[in-house]
C-alpha positions as CSV (number, residue, x, y, z in Angstrom):
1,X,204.4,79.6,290.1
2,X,201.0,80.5,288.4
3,X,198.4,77.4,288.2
4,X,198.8,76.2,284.0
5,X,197.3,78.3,281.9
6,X,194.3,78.4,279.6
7,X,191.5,79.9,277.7
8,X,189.6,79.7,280.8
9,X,191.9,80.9,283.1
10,X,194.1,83.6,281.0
11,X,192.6,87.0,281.4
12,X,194.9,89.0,283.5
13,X,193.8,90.9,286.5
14,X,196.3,93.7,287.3
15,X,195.0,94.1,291.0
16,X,196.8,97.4,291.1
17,X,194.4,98.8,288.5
18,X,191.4,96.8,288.8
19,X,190.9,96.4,292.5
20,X,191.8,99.2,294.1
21,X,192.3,102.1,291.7
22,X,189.4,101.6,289.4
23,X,187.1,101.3,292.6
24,X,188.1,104.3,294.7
25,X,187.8,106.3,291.6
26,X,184.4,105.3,291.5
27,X,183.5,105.7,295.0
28,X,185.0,109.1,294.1
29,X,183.1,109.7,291.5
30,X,179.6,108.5,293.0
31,X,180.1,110.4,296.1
32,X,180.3,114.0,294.1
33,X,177.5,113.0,292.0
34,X,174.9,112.3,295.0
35,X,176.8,115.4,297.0
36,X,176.0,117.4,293.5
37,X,172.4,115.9,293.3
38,X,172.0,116.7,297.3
39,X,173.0,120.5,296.9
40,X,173.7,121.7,293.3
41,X,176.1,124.0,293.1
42,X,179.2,125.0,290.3
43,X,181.5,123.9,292.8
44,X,180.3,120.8,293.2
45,X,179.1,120.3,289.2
46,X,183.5,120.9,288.6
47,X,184.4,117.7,291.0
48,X,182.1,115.5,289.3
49,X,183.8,116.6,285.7
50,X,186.7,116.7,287.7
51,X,186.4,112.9,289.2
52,X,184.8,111.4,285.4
53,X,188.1,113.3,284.0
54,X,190.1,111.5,286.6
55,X,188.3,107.8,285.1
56,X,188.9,108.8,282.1
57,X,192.5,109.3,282.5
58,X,192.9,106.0,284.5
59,X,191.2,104.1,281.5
60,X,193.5,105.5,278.8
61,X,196.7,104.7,280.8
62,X,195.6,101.0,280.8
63,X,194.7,101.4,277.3
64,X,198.2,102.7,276.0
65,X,199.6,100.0,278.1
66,X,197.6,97.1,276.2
67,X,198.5,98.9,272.8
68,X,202.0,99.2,273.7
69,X,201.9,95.4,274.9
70,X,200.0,94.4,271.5
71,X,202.7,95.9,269.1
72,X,205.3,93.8,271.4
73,X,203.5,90.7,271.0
74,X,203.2,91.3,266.9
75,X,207.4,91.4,266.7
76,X,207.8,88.4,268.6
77,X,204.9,87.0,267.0
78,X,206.2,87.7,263.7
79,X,209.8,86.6,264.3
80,X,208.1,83.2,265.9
81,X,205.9,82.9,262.3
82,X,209.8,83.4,260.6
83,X,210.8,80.5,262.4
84,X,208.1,78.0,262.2
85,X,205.8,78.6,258.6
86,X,206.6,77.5,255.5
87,X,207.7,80.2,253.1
88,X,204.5,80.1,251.8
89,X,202.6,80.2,254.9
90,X,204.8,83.3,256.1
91,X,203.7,85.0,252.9
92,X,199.7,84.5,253.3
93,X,200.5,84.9,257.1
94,X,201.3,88.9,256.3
95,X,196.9,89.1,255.7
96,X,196.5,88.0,259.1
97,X,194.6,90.6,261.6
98,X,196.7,92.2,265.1
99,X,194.0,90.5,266.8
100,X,194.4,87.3,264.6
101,X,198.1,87.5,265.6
102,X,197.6,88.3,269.1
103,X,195.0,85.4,269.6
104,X,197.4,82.8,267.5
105,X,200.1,83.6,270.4
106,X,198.8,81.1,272.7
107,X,199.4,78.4,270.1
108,X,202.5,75.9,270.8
109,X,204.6,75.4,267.9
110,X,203.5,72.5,266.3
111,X,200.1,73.3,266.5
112,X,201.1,76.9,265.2
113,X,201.1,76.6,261.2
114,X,197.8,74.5,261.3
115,X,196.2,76.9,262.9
116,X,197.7,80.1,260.7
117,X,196.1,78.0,257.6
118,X,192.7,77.5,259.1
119,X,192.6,81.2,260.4
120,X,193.6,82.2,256.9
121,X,191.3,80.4,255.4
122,X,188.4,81.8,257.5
123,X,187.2,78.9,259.4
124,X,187.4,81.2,262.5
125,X,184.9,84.2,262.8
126,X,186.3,86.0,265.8
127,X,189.4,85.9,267.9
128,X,187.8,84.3,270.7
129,X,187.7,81.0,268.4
130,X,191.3,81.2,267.8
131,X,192.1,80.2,271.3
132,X,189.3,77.9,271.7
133,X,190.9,75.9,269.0
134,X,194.6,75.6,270.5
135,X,194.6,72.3,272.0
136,X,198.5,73.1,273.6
137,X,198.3,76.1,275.3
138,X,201.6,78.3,275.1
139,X,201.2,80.5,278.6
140,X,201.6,83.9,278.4
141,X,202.4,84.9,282.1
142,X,204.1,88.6,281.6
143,X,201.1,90.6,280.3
144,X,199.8,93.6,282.0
């Protein structure tokens, strides 16, 4: 079992992605470029592009995953507002942000409408103040 989680402690490494893959595609990619700078040549020029392509592609995989993983967290998000706000709250609640939304997640449930009202009423300036202001974290262990 993971150590408890919170704001300090809840970025998620994929060590897949961010250890291993991200670096070797770098080593790749510094490796052409000083081989390129050594001995210019066309051949040489296409497995730079080739390896900054191959960076590239790496970075928008992870970035469909996160998209992919922030329109999940909206339904459940949503259905959890359904549940636990007012009538009134769930109404104003449709102004929030994604990233208001997404931030709001770690929230437990009693803390949750209290802190929909004070996000909606702009005491909060970015997302980052969101979660600095649950006091009961709600762990989110199953990101990517």
């Amino acid at each position: 079992m993971p150590a408890e989680q919170n704001y300090s402690n809840h970025t998620r490494w994929y060590p897949l992605f961010h250890f291993v893959l991200v670096p070797l595609l770098v080593l790749n990619l510094l490796s052409h470029v000083v081989r390129f700078f050594m001995a210019p040549s066309w051949n040489l020029f296409f497995w730079v592009l080739l390896s900054i392509t191959l960076i590239l592609l790496a970075l928008a995989a992870r970035l469909m995953a996160l998209k992919a993983q922030d329109r999940v967290i909206r339904l459940e998000e949503r259905l959890r507002h359904q549940e636990l706000l007012t009538d009134e709250l769930l109404a104003k609640s449709a102004a929030l942000t994604p990233g208001q939304i997404i931030a709001l997640r770690f929230a437990s449930d009693a803390e949750l409408p209290g802190l929909v009202e004070r996000t909606l009423n702009g005491e909060f300036a970015k997302n980052k103040e969101i979660k600095n202001a649950v006091k009961n974290w709600r762990a989110d262990y199953h990101r990517v």
